[in-house]
Backbone as CSV, one residue per row, in Angstrom:
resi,resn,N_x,N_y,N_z,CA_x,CA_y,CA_z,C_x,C_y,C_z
1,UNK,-1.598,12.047,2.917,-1.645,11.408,4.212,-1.893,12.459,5.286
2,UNK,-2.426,12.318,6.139,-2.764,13.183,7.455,-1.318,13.549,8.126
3,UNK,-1.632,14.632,8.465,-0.328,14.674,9.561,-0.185,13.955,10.849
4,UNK,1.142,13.596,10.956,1.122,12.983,11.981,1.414,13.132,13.495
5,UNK,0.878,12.702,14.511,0.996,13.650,15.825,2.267,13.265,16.514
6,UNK,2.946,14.114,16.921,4.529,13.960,18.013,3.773,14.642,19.448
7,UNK,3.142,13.900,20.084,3.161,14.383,21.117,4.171,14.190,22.256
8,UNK,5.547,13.829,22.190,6.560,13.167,22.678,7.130,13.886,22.357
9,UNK,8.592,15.070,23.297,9.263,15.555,22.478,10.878,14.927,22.832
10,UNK,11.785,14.788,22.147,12.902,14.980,22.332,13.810,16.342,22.351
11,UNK,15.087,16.603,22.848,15.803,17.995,22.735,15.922,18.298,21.471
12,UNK,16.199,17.279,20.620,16.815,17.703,19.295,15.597,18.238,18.114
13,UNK,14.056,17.823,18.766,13.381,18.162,17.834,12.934,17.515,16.969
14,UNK,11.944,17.471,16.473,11.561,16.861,15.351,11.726,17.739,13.924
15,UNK,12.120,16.378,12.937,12.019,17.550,11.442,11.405,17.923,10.759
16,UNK,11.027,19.305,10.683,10.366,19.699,10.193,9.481,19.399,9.270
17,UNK,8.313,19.754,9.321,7.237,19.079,8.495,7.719,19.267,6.968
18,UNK,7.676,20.613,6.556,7.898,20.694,5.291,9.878,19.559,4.650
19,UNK,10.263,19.269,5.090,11.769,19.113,5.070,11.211,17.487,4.938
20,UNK,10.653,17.173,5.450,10.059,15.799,6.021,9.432,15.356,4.491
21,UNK,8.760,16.467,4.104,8.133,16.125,3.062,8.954,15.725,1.434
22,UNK,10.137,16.789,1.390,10.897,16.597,0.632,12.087,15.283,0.759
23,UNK,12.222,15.202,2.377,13.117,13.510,2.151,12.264,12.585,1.552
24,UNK,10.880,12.758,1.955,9.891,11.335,1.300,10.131,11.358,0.128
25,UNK,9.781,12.484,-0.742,10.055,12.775,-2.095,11.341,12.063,-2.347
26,UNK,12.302,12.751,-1.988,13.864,11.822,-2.335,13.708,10.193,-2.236
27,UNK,13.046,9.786,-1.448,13.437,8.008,-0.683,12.200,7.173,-1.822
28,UNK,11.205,8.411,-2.015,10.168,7.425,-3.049,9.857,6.078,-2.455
29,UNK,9.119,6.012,-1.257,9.083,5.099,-0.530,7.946,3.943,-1.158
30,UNK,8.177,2.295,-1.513,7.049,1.445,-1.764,6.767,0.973,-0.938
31,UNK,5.733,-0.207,-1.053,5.147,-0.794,0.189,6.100,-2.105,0.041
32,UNK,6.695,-2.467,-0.650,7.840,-4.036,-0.486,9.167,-3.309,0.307
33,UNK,9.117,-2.102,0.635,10.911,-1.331,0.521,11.012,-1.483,2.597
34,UNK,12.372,-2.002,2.685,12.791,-1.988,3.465,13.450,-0.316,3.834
35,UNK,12.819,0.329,4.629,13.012,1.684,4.528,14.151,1.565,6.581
36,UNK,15.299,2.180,6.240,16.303,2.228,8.032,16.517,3.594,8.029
37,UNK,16.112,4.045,9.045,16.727,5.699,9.751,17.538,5.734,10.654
38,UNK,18.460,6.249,10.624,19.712,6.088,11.080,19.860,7.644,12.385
39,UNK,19.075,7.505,13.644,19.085,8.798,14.729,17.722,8.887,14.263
40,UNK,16.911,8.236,15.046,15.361,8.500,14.674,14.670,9.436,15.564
41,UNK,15.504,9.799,16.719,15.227,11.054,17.565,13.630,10.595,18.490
42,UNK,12.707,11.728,17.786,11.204,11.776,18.172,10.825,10.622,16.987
43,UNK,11.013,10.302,16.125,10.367,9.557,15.377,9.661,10.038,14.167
44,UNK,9.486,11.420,13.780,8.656,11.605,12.768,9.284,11.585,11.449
45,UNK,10.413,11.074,11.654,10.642,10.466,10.159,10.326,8.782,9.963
46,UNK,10.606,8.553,10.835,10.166,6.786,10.767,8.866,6.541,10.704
47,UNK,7.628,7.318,11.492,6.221,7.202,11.519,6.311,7.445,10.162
48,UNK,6.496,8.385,9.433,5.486,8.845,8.101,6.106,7.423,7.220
49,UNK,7.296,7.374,7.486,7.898,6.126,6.640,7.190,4.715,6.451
50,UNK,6.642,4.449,8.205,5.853,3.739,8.545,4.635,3.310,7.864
51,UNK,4.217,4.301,7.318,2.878,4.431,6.428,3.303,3.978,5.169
52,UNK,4.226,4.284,4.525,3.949,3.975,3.224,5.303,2.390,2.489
53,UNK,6.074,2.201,3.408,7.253,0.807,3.561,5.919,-0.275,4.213
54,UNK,6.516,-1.239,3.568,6.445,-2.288,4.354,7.368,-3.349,5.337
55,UNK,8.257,-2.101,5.509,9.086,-2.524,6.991,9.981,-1.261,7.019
56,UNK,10.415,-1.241,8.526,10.831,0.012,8.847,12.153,-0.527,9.995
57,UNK,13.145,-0.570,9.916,14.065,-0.040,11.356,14.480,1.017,11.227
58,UNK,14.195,1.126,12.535,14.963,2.626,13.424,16.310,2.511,14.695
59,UNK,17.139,2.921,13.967,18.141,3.222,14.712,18.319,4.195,15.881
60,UNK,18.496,4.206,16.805,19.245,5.505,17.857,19.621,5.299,19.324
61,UNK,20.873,5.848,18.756,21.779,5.693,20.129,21.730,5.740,21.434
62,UNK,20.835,6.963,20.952,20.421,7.530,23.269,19.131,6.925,23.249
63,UNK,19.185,6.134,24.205,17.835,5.315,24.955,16.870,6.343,25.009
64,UNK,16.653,7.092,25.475,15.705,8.652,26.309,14.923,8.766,24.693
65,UNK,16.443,9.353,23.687,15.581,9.262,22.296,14.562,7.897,21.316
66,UNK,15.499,7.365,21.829,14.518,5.869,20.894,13.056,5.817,22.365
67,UNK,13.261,5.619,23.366,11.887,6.041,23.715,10.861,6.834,23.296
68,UNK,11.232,8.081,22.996,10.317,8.982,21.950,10.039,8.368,20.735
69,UNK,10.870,7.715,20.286,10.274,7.374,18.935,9.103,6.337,19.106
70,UNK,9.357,5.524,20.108,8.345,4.134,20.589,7.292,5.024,20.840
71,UNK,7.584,5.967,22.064,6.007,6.609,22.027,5.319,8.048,21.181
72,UNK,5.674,8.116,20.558,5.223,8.831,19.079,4.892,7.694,18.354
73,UNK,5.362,6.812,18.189,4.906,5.857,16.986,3.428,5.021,17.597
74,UNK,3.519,4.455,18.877,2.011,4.375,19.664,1.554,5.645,19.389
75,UNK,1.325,6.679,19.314,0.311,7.706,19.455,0.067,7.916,18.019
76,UNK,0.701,7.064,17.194,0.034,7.206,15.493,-0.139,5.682,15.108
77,UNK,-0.213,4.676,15.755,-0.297,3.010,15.928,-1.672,2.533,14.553
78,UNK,-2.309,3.991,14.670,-3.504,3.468,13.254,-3.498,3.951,12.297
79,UNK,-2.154,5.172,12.235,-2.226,5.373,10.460,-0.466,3.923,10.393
80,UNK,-0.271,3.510,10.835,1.154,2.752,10.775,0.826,1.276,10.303
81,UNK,1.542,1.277,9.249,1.043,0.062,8.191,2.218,-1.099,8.374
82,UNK,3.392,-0.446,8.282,4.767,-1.422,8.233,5.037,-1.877,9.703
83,UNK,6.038,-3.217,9.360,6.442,-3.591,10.444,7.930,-2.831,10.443
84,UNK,7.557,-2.423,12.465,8.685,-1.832,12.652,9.673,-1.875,13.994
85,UNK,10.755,-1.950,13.513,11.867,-2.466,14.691,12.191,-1.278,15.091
86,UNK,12.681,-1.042,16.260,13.481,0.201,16.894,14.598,-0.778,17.582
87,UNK,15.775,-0.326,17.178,17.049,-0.630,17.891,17.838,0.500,18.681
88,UNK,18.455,0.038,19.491,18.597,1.170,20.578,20.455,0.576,20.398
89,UNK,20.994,1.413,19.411,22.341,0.910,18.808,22.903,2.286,18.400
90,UNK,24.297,1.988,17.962,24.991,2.999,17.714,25.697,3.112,16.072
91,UNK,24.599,3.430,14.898,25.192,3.040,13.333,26.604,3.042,13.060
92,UNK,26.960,2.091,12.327,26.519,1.090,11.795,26.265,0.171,12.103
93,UNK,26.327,-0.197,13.533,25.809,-1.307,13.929,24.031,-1.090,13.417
94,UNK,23.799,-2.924,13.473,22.490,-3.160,13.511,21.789,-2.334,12.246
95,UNK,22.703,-1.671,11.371,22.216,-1.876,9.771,21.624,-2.103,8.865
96,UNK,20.674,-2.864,9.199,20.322,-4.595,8.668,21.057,-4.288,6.545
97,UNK,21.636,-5.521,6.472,21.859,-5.532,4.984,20.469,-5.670,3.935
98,UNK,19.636,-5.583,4.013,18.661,-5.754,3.110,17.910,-4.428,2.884
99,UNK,18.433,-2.810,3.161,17.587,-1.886,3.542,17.600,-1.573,1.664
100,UNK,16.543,-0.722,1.653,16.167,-0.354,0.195,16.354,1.101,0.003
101,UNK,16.175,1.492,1.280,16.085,3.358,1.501,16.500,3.814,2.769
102,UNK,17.459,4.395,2.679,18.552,4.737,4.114,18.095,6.763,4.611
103,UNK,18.023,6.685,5.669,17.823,8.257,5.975,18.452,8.137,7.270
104,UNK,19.894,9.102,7.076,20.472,9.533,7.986,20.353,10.451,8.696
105,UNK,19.690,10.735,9.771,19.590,11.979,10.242,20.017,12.705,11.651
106,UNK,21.440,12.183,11.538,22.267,12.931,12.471,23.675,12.417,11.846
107,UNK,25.164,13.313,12.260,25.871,13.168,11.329,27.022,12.529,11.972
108,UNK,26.550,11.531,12.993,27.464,10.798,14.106,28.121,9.878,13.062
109,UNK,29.233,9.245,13.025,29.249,8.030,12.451,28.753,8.143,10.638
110,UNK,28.936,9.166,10.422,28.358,9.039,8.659,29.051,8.126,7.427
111,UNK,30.397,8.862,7.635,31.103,7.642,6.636,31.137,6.283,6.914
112,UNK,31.065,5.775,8.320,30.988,4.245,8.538,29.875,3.973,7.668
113,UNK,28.557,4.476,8.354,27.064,4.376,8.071,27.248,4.122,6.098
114,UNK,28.018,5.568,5.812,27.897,5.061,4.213,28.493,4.246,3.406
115,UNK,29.727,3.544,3.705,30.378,2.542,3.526,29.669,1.302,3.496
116,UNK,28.855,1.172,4.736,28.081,0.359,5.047,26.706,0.557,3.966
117,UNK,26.192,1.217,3.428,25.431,1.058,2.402,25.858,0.403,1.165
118,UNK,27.068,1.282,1.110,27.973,1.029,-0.352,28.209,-0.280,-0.381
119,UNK,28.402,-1.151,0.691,28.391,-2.772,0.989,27.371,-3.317,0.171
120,UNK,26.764,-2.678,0.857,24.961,-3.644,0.744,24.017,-2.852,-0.230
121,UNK,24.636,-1.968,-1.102,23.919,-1.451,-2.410,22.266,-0.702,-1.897
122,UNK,22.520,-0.003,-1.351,21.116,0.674,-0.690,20.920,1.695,-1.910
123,UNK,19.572,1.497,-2.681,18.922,2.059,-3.431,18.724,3.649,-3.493
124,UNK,18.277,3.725,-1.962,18.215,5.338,-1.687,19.036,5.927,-0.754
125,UNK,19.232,6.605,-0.687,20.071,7.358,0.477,19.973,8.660,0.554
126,UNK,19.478,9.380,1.667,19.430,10.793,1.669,19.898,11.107,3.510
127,UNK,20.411,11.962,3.684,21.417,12.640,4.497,20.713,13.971,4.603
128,UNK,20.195,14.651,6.049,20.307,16.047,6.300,20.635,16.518,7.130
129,UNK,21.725,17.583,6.902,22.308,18.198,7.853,22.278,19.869,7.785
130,UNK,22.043,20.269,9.236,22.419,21.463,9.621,23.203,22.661,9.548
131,UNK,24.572,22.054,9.492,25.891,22.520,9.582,26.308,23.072,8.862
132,UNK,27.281,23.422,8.478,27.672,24.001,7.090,28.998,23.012,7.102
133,UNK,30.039,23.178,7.737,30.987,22.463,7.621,30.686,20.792,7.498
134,UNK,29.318,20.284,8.239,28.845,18.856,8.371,28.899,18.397,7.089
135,UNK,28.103,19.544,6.559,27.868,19.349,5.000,28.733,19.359,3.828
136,UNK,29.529,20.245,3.990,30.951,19.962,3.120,31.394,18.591,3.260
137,UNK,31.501,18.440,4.389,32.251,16.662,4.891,31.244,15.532,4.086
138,UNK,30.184,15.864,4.107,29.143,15.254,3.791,29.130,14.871,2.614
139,UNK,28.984,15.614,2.016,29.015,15.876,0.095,30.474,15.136,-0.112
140,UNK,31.959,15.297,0.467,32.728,14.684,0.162,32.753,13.116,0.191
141,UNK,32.228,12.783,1.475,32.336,11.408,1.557,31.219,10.655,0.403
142,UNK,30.473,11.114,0.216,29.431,11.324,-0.888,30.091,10.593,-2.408
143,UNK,30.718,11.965,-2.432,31.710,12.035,-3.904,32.485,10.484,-3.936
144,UNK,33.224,10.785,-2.927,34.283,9.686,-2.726,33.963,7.978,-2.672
145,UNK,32.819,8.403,-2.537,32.139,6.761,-2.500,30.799,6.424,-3.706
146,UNK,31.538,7.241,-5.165,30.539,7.614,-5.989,28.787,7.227,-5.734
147,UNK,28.407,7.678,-4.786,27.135,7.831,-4.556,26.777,8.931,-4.814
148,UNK,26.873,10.400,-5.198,25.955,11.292,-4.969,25.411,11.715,-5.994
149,UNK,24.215,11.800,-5.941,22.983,12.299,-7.196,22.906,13.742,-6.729
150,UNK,22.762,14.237,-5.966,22.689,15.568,-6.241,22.485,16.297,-4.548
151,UNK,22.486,17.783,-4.327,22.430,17.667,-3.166,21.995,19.332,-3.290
152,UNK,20.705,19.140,-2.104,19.898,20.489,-2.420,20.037,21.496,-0.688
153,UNK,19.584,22.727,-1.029,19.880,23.554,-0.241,18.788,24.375,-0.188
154,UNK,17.707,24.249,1.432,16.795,25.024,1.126,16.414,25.408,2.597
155,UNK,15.561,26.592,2.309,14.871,27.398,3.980,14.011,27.077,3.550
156,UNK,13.053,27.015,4.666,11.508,27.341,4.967,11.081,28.401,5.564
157,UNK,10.337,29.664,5.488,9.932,30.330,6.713,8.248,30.498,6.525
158,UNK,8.492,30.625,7.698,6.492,30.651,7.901,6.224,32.255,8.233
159,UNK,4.918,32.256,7.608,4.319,33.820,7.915,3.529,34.130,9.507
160,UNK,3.851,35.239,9.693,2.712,35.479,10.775,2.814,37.122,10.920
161,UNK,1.373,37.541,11.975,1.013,38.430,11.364,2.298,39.851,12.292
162,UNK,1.983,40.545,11.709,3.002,42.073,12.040,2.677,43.178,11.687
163,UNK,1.877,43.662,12.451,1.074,45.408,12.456,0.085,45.060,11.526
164,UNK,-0.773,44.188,11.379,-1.965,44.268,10.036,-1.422,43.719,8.958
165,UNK,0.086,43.071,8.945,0.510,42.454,7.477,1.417,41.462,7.933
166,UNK,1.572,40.603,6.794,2.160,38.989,7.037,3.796,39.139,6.836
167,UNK,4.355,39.144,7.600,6.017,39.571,8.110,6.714,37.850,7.932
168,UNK,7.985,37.169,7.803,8.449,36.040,8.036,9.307,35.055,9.096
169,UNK,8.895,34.465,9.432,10.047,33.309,10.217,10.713,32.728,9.594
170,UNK,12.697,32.619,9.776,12.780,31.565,8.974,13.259,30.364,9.645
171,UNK,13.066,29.307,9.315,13.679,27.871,10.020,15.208,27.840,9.392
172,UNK,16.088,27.346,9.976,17.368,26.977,10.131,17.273,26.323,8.418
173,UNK,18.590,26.684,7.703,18.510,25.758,6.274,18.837,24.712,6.664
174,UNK,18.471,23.893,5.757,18.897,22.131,5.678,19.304,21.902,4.627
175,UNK,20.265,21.130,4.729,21.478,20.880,3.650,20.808,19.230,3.514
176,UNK,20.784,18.717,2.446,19.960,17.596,1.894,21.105,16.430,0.816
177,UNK,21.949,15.705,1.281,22.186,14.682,0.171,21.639,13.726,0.017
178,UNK,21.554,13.408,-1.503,20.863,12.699,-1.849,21.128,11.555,-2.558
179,UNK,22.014,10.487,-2.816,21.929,9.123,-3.157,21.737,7.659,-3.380
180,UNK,22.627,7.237,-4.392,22.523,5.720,-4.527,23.522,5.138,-4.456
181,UNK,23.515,3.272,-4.016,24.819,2.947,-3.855,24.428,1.388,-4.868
182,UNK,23.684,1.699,-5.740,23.259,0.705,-6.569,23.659,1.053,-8.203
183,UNK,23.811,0.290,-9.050,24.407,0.230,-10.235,23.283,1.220,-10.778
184,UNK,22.000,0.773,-10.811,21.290,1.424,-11.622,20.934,3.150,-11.060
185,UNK,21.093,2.876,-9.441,21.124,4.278,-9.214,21.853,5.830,-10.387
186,UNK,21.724,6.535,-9.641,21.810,7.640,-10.693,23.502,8.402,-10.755
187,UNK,24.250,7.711,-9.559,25.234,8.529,-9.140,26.432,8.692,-10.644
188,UNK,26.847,9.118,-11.312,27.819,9.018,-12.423,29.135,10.090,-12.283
189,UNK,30.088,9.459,-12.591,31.296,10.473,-12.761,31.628,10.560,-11.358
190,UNK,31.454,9.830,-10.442,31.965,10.058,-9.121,30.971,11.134,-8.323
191,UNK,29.374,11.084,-8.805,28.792,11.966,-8.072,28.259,13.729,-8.679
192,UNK,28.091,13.575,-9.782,27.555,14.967,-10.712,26.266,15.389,-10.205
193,UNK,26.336,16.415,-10.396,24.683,16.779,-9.493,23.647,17.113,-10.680
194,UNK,22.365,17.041,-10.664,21.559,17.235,-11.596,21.230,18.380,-11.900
């Protein structure tokens, strides 16, 4: 798929392209899957989502942010295939029970948010956080609500140049969980990692 344009920014940023690429990977998105992002910020997790679901809500709390996502998602309106809601709510509200693939991406409200899957048997679920301590909390509530398949830990840095040779940047790590709250999902033993 083409990349997609954020010409809209929010404070918090958009996530990173490469990082972006690996939640898709996790969520394995179809075109029947009710795909919900939970802090959709700028939107470039919901746009790419957009493309390949055939329905999309987006959650987020601060008005200013769900505006960015509305206008990022107009400024990609022709690669965007699914129908898509933006709610301007605070998770778990507005939830919807029928989601297939959950992406949390801020760590307001998490255990409600995952409880609230665990309700309604959400197929996918992936979580990324920043933090280090976010993430401990994270992985627990995880455990505790035998959802977790596994949970990965990775940098990105980009090259650029330095005296005639390619030197590195690195981006902030992202801490990545990854589950199910469905029978057939993968979670076993209260959450074993692969």
């Amino acid at each position: 798929m083409p990349p997609i344009a954020l010409p809209h920014d929010a404070k918090a940023g958009p996530t990173k392209p490469e990082v972006r690429a690996v939640v898709h990977s996790k969520l394995a998105l179809e075109t029947d899957d009710h795909f919900v992002e939970v802090g959709s910020c700028t939107g470039a997790i919901t746009i790419e989502a957009a493309q390949r679901a055939g329905r999309v809500t987006a959650l987020e709390r601060k008005p200013e942010r769900l505006e960015t996502t509305e206008r990022n998602l107009a400024a990609n309106e022709d690669a965007i295939r699914a129908d898509v809601e933006l709610q301007n709510t605070e998770a778990p509200e507005g939830v919807p029970a029928d989601a297939d693939a959950l992406f949390l991406g801020g760590s307001r409200n998490f255990e409600a948010v995952l409880d609230h899957a665990v309700d309604t048997e959400v197929d996918r679920i992936v979580m990324n956080v920043s933090r280090l301590e976010v993430a401990g909390r994270a992985t627990e509530a995880f455990r505790e609500r035998g959802i977790l398949e596994e949970v990965v830990q990775f940098q990105v840095s980009h090259g650029y140049e330095l005296a005639g040779a390619t030197s590195f940047d690195s981006d902030n790590p992202v801490y990545m969980l990854v589950g199910s709250a469905t029978a057939s999902g993968g979670a076993d033993d209260g959450g074993s990692q692969r």
